[in-house]
C-alpha positions in Angstrom: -98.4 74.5 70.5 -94.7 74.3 69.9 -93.1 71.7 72.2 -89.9 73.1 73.9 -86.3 72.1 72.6 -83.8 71.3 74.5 -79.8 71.3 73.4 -76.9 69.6 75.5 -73.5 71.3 74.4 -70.0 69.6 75.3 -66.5 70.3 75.4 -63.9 67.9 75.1 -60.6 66.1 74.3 -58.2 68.8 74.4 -58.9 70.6 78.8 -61.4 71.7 81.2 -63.9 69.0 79.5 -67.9 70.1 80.4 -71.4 69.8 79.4 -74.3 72.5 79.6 -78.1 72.1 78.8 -80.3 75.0 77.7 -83.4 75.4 76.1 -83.7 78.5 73.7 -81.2 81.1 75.7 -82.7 79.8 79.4 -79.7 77.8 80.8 -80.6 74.9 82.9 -77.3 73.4 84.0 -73.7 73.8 83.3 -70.9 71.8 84.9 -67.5 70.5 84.4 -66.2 67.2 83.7 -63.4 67.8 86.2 -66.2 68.0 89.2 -66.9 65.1 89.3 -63.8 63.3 88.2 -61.7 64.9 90.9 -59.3 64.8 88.0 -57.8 68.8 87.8 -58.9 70.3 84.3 -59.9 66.8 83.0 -59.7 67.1 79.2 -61.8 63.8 78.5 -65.7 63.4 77.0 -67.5 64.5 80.0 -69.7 61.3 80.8 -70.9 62.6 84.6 -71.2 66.1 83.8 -73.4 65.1 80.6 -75.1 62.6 83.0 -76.0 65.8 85.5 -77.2 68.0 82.7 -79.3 65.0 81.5 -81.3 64.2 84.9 -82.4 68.1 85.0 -84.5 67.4 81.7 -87.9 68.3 83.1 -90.0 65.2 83.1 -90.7 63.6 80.0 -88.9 66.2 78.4 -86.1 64.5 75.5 -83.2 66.1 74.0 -83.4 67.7 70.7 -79.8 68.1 69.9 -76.3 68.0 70.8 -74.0 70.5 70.0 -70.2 70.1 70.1 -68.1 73.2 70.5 -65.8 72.7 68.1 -65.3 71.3 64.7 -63.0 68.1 65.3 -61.7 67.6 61.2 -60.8 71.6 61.2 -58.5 70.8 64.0 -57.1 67.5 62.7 -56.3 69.8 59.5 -54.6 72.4 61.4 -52.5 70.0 63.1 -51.5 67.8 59.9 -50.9 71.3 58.5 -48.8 72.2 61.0 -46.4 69.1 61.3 -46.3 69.0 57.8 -45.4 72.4 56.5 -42.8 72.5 59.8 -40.4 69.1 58.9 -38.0 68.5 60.0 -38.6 69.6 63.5 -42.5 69.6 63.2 -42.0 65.8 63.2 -42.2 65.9 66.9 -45.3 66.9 67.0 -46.5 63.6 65.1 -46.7 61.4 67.8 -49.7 64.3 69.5 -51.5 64.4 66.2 -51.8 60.4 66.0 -53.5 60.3 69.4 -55.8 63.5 68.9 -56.8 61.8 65.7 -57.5 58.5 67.4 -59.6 60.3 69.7 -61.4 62.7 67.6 -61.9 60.4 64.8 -62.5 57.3 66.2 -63.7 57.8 69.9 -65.6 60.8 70.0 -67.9 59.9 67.2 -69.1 56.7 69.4 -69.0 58.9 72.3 -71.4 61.9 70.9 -73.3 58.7 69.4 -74.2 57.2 72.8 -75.5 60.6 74.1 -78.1 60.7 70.9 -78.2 58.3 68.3 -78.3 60.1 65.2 -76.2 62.3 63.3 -78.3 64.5 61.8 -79.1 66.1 65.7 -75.4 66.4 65.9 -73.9 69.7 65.6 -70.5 70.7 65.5 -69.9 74.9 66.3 -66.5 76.6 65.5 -64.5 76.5 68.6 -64.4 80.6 68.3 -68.0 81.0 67.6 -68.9 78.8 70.5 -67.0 81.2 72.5 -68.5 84.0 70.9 -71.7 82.5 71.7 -71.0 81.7 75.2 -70.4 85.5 75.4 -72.7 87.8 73.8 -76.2 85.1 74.3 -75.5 85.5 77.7 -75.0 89.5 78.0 -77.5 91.5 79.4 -77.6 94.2 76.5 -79.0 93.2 72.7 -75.9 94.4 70.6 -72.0 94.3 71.4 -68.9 94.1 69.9 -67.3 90.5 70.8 -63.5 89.8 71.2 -62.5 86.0 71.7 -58.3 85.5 73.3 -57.4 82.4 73.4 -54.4 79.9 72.3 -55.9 78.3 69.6 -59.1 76.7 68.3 -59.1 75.3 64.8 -57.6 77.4 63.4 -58.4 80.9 64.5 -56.9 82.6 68.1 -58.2 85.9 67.8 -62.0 86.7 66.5 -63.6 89.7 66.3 -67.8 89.3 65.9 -70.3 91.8 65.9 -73.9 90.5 67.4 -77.4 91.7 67.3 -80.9 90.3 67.3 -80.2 88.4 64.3 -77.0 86.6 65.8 -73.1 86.5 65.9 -71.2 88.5 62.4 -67.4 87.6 61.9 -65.5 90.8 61.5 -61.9 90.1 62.1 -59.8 86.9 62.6 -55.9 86.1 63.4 -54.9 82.8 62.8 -52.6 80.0 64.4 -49.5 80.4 65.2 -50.2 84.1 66.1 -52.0 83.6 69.7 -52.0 86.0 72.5 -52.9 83.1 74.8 -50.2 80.6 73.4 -48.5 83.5 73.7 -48.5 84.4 77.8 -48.1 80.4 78.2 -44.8 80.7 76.7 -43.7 83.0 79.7 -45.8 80.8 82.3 -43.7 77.7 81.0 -40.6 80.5 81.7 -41.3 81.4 84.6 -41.9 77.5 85.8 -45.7 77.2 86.2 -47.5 75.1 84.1 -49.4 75.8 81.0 -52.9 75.6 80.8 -53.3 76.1 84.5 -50.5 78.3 85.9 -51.3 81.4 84.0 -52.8 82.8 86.7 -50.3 82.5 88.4 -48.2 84.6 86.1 -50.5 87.3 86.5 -50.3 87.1 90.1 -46.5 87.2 89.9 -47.0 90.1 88.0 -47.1 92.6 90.3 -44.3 92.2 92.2 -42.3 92.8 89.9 -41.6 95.5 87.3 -41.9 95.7 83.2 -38.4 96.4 82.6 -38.5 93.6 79.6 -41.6 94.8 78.1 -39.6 97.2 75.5 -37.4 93.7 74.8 -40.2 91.9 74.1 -42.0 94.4 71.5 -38.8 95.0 69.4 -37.5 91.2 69.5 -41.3 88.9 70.1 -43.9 91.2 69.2 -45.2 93.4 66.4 -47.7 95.4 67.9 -49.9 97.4 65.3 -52.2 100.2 66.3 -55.3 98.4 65.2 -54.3 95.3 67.9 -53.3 92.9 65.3 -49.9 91.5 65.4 -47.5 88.7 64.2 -45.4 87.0 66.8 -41.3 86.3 65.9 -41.6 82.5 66.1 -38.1 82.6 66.3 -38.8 82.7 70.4 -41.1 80.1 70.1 -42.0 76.1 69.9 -45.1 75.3 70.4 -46.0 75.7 66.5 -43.5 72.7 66.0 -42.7 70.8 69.2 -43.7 70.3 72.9 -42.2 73.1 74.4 -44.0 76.8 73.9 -40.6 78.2 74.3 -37.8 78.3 71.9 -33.8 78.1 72.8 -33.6 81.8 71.6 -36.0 82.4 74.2 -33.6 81.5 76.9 -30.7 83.9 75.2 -33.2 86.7 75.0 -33.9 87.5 78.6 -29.9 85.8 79.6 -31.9 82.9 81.9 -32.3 79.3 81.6 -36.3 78.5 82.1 -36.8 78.1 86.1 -37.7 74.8 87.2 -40.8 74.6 89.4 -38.4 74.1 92.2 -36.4 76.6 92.4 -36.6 80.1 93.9 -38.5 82.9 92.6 -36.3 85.7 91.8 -37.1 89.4 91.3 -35.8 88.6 87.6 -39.2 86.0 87.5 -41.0 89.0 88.7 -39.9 91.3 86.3 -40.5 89.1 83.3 -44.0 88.7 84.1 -45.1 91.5 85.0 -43.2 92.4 81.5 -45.2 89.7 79.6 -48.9 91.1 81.7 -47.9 94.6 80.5 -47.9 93.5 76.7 -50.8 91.4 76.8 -53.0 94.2 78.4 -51.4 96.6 75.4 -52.2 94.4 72.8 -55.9 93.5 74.4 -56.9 97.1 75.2 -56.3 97.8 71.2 -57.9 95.0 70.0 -60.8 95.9 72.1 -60.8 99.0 70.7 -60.7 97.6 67.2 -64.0 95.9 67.6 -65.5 98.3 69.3 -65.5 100.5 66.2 -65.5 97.6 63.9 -69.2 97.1 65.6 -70.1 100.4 66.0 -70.6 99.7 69.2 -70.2 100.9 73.1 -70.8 97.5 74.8 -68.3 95.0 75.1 -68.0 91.3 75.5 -65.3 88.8 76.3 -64.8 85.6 76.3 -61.7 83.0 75.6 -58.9 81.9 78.4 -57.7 85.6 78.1 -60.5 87.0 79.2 -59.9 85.3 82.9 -56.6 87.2 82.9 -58.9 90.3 85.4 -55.9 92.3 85.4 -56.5 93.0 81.7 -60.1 92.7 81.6 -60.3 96.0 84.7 -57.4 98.0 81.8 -60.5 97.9 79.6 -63.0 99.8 82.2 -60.5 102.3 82.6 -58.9 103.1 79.6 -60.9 102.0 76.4 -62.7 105.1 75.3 -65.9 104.5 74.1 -66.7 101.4 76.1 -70.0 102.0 78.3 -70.4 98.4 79.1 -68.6 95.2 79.8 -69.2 91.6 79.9 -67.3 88.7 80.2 -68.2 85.3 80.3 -67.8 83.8 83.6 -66.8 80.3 82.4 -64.6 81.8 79.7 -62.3 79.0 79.2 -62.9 75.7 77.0 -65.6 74.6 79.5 -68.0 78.1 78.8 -67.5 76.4 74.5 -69.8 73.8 75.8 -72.8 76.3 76.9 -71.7 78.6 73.9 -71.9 75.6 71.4 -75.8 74.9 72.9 -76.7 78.5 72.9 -75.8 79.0 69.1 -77.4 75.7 68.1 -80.6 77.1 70.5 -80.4 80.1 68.6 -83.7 79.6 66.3 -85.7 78.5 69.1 -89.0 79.8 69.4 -88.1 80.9 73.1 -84.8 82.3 72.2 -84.5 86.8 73.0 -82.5 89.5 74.5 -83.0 89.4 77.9 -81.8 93.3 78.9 -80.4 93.4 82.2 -80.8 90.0 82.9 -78.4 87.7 84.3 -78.9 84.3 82.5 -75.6 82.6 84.0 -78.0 82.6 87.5 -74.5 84.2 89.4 -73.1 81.3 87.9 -75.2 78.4 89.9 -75.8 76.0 87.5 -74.1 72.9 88.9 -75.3 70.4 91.2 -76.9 70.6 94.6 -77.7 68.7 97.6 -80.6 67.8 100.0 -80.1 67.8 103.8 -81.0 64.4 103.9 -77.8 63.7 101.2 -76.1 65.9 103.3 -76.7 63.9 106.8 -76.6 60.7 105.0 -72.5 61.8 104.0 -72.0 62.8 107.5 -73.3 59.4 109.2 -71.1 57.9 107.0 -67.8 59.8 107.8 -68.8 59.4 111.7 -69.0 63.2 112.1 -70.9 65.0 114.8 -73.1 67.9 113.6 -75.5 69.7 114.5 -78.6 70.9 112.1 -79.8 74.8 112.5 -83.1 74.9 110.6 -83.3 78.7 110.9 -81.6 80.4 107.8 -80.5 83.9 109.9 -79.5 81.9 113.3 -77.2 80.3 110.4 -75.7 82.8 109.0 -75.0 84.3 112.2 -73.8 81.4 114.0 -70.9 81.5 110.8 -70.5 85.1 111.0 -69.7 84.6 114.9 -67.2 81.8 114.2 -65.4 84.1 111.2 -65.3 87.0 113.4 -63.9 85.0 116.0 -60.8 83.8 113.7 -62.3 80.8 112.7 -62.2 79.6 108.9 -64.4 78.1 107.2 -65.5 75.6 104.3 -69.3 77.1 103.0 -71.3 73.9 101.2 -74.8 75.2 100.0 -76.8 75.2 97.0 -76.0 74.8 93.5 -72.1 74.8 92.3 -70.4 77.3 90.4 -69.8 77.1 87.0 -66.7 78.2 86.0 -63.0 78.7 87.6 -64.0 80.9 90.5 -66.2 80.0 93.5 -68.3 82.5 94.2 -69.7 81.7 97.6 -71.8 78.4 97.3 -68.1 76.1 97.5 -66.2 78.4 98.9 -63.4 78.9 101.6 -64.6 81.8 104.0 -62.3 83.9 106.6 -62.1 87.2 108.2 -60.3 89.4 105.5 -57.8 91.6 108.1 -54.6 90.4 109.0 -51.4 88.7 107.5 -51.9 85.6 109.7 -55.1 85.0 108.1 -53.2 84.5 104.6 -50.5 82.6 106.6 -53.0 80.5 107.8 -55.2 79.7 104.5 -52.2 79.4 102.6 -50.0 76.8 104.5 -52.6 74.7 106.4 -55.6 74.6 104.4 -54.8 75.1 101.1 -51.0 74.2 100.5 -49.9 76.7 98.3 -47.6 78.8 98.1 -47.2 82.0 100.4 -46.9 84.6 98.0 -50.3 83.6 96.5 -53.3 86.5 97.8 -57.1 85.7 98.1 -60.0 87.7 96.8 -62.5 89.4 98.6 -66.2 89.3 98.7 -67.7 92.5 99.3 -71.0 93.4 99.9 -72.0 95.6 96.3 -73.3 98.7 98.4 -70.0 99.0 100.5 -67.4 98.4 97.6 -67.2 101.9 96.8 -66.5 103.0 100.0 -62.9 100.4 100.2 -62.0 100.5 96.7 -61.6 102.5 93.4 -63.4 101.8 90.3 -64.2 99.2 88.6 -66.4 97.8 91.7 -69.3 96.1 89.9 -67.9 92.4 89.5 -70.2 89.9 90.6 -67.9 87.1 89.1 -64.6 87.4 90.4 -63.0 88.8 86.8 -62.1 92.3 87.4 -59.4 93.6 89.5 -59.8 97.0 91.6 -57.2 99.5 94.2 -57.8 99.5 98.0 -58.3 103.3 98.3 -55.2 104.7 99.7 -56.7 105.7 103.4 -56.6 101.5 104.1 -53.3 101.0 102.5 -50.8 100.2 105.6 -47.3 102.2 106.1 -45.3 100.3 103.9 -45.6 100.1 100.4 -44.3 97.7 98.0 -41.7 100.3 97.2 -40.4 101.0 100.6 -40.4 97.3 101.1 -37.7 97.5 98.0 -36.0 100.1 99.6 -35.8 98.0 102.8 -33.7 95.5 101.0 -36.5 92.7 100.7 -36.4 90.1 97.8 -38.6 87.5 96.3 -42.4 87.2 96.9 -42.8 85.9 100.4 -40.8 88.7 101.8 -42.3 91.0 100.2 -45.8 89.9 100.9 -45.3 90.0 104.0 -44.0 92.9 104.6 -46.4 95.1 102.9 -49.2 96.3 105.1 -52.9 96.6 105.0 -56.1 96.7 106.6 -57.2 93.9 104.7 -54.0 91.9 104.1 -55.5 88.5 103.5 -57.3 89.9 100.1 -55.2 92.5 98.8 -52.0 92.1 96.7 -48.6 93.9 96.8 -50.0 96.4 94.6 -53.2 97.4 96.6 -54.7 95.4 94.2 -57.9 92.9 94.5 -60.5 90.5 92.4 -63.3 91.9 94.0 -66.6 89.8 94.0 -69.2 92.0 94.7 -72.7 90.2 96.4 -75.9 92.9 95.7 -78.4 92.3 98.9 -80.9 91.9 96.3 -79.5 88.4 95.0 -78.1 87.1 98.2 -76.7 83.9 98.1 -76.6 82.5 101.9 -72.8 83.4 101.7 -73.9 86.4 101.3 -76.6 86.4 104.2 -73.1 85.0 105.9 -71.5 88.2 105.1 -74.4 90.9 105.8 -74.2 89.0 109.6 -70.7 89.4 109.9 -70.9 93.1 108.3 -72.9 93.4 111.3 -70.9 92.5 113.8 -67.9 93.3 113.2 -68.5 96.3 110.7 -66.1 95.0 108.0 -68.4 94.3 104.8 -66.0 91.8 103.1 -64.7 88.1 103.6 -61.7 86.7 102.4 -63.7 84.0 99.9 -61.3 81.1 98.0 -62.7 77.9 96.4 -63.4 75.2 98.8 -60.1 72.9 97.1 -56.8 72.3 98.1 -54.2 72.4 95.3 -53.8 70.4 92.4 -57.7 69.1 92.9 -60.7 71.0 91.4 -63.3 72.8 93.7 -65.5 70.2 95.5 -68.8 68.8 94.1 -70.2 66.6 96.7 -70.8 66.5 100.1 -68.6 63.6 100.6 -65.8 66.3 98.7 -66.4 68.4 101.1 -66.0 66.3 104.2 -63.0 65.2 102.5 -61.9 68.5 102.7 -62.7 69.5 105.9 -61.0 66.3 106.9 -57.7 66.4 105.4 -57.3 70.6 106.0 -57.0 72.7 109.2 -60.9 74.2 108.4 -62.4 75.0 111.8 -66.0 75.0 111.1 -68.1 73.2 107.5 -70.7 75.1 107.4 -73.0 72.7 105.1 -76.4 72.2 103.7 -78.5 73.4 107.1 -75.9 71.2 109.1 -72.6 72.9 111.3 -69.7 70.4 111.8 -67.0 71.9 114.1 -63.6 70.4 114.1 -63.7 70.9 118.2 -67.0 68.9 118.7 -65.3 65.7 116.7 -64.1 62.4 118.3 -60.6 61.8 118.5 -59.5 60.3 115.5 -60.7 63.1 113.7 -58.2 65.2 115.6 -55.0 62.2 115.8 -55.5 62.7 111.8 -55.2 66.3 112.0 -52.3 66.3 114.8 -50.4 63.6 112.3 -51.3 65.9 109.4 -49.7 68.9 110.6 -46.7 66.8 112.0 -46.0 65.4 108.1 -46.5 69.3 106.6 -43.8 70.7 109.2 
């Protein structure tokens, strides 16, 4: 009898570090490094998420292999390419190069060494493949065409694969510096977010404003070829040869110095990205099309930082001909190359098989969870009163009473979400209707800025009903239109007319039934919850359906910004202790924010003295 084999993947040492264990294509546990950490998009060699992955070996089980999603003397190539072939200027990049090579080639050998001590069970997957991998070994259909976005791996930043039963087939590849992802970074660094994590904020600026720069951008930046390829005018750029993605030329193009993070958001902001969102969707939607037929294919899988960019990823459902099915890996960033790495090095396993219709990524719960008596033993410790409700429906309707009464609340239960997006298990919940329910969320829980919607979780069976295709999206990565009936009276358009400028105003002043989780544009990530693999969020939702006959919650990730979504139940106290939450709703155990003793509420009362 063949003994089972069982492969740790890791990510590391450039951001969103992680570690996943599978064994053939079963997936056991995924995490990221940053969980743990409470260090936002931690780039370092994941020590507690390997740790995690590790203690959910079954017992006496011991791992096979460790697979690392990228190959670490490919990219020290690139680089040394790169600074070389780029002197004068590229000399500024030297200083970067020096300390990724004194991490690649002299730390993470030790490092990958500690976890199994031999080389020969070490395995080191193309950073594009792994993403490939992470993708298509995951899908619920046997053959796909597979299209990887991202800023750059070793070398390559666009792939093209076909994969079938006998695995992953390159068909296409665009190189570095040509990168779609490095690409819409250059306008986040414009439009004064952050690379590598304010991207999505770009796309949520997006829609406020209008693509008056797009033509601009594909005479001057872009050359856009029918088959999706294209060649960027590096003229516009840096990041191929210093620290900044962004060129002086840049600037002169659009007439704008770059906007500091703190200054005002103009509707000029607005226009450029929803200029730059307009030409990455062009340019995805043909290179989607390109592997589609380079396949021969009708099924479709992404995976790659681009594919988080929903906006894009819903342009596909409606207007790629030819595409009957879509799949995108829920943890598409660096931290999905660490299960993609272990999946492809599983891949011979005796256990390893198309799985047709079936969800492998578990809705995504593949991080840690938490026993009541961990739970209770957190709370003691914080000096919190709570109260335990051992019946699972007098729960979720105890929550669904305090939502529908205006309460918000943090949800702790189960194992966490792999992946950018909390989908229910750490999430934020709140009653969906209403502008002072944004307000609210925004400002006092999760200090952000105004502008900035939330997403909806809808109950599969009623999506329809609220909002226009595409309405199957179980992970939070496609983007659908309220239908017009519960649109409000004004439009973003007659708020323009009005005279209103820059995001909060016009936020604002846009109406709809369902403020809290719609954008400017109608627009919302939709996560959809089938009844059939309810989570107890969504036993949370079906109660408050119930009551109040509204099928959908306003659902963010139980974080505040600039920290990652909690882990812990001592994270989630935190949370609930430092934020104007009204209810944590964790592990069998209700803690209300009335029911605490007084310092709990002094804290608070000083708290919202130091925010005004």
């Amino acid at each position: 009898m063949t003994m089972p084999r069982y492969t740790l993947g890791i990510s590391s040492h450039f951001h969103d570090s992680a570690a996943a264990l599978v064994q053939g294509n079963s997936i056991l546990a995924a995490a990221q490094e940053e969980r743990f950490t409470r260090q936002k998009a931690d780039w370092r060699f994941p020590t507690e998420a390997i740790a995690y992955c590790l203690s959910q070996l079954p017992e006496g089980a011991a791992l096979d292999r460790v697979a690392y999603y990228e190959d670490p003397g490919l990219k020290l190539r690139r680089m040394l390419d790169v600074a070389q072939t780029r002197l004068p200027t590229g000399a500024r990049l030297w200083p970067r190069m020096i300390e990724t090579l004194r991490s690649l080639a002299n730390e993470l050998p030790v490092q990958l060494r500690k976890v199994v001590d031999d080389t020969d069970r070490i395995v080191f997957v193309p950073h594009h493949r792994s993403h490939a991998a992470s993708a298509f070994y995951t899908a619920p259909f046997a053959e796909a065409a597979v299209l990887v976005l991202d800023g750059v791996g070793e070398y390559s930043t666009t792939t093209l694969w076909s994969g079938n039963s006998s695995g992953l087939r390159a068909e296409a590849e665009i190189g570095f510096p040509q990168s779609l992802g490095l690409f819409y970074s250059a306008f986040t660094q414009y439009c004064g977010f952050k690379v590598n994590s304010g991207e999505y904020k770009l796309m949520g600026l997006a829609p406020f404003g209008a693509p008056e720069f797009r033509q601009n951008i594909l005479d001057e930046m872009m050359d856009l070829r029918p088959d999706g390829s294209f060649a960027l005018n590096m003229a516009y750029f840096d990041y191929d040869k210093g620290l900044s993605t962004t060129s002086p030329l840049f600037e002169m193009l659009f007439g704008q110095p770059q906007r500091r993070e703190s200054e005002r958001i103009t509707q000029f902001h607005m226009n450029i990205a929803a200029s730059a969102q307009a030409v990455l969707e062009e340019a995805v939607l043909t290179l989607a099309k390109t592997a589609l037929h380079r396949a021969q294919s009708a099924n479709l899988c992404l995976a790659g930082g681009v594919a988080l960019n929903c906006v894009a990823n819903s342009r596909l459902i409606r207007d790629l001909p030819g595409l009957e099915s879509l799949w995108i890996q829920p943890a598409s960033g660096d931290a999905g190359g660490a299960l993609g790495a272990a999946l492809e090095a599983a891949r011979g396993d005796s256990s390893t098989g198309a799985r047709i219709g079936y969800d492998s990524m578990a809705g995504g719960f593949l991080g840690p969870q938490f026993s009541d008596a961990e739970i209770c033993t957190a709370l003691d410790r914080a000096g919190l009163v709570y109260e335990r409700v051992p019946d699972p429906v007098i729960y979720a309707e105890t929550v669904a009473q305090a939502l529908a009464q205006g309460q918000i609340v943090g949800h702790f239960h189960g194992r966490m979400e792999f992946g950018p997006r909390a989908l229910g298990n750490r999430s934020i919940l709140a009653d969906p209707r209403g502008k002072d329910t944004l307000s609210r969320v925004n400002k006092s829980i999760k200090f952000r800025e105004d502008w900035r919607p939330f997403a909806p979780m809808v109950l599969a069976d009623q999506a329809s009903r609220y909002f226009e295709e595409p309405t199957d999206s179980p992970y939070m990565l496609l983007v659908a239109q309220l239908r017009p009936e519960y649109c409000g009276a004004t439009t973003l358009s007659e708020a323009r007319r009005l005279g209103l400028h820059g995001p909060m105003q016009l936020q604002n002043a846009v109406t709809s039934d369902f403020a809290a989780v719609t954008h400017v544009d109608s627009s919302a990530r939709l996560q959809t919850v089938d009844p059939g693999t309810f989570t107890r969020a969504g036993a949370i939702l079906a109660a408050f359906h119930a009551i109040t006959g509204c099928p959908m919650l306003l659902n963010t990730s139980f974080n505040v910004r600039g920290e990652p979504i909690v882990c812990s139940p001592k994270d989630a106290i935190d949370c609930f202790l430092n934020t104007h939450l009204d209810l944590l709703a964790i592990g069998g155990m209700l803690v209300r924010k009335s029911a605490q003793p007084d310092w709990v509420h002094q804290k608070i009362g000083r708290m919202h003295f130091d925010a005004d």
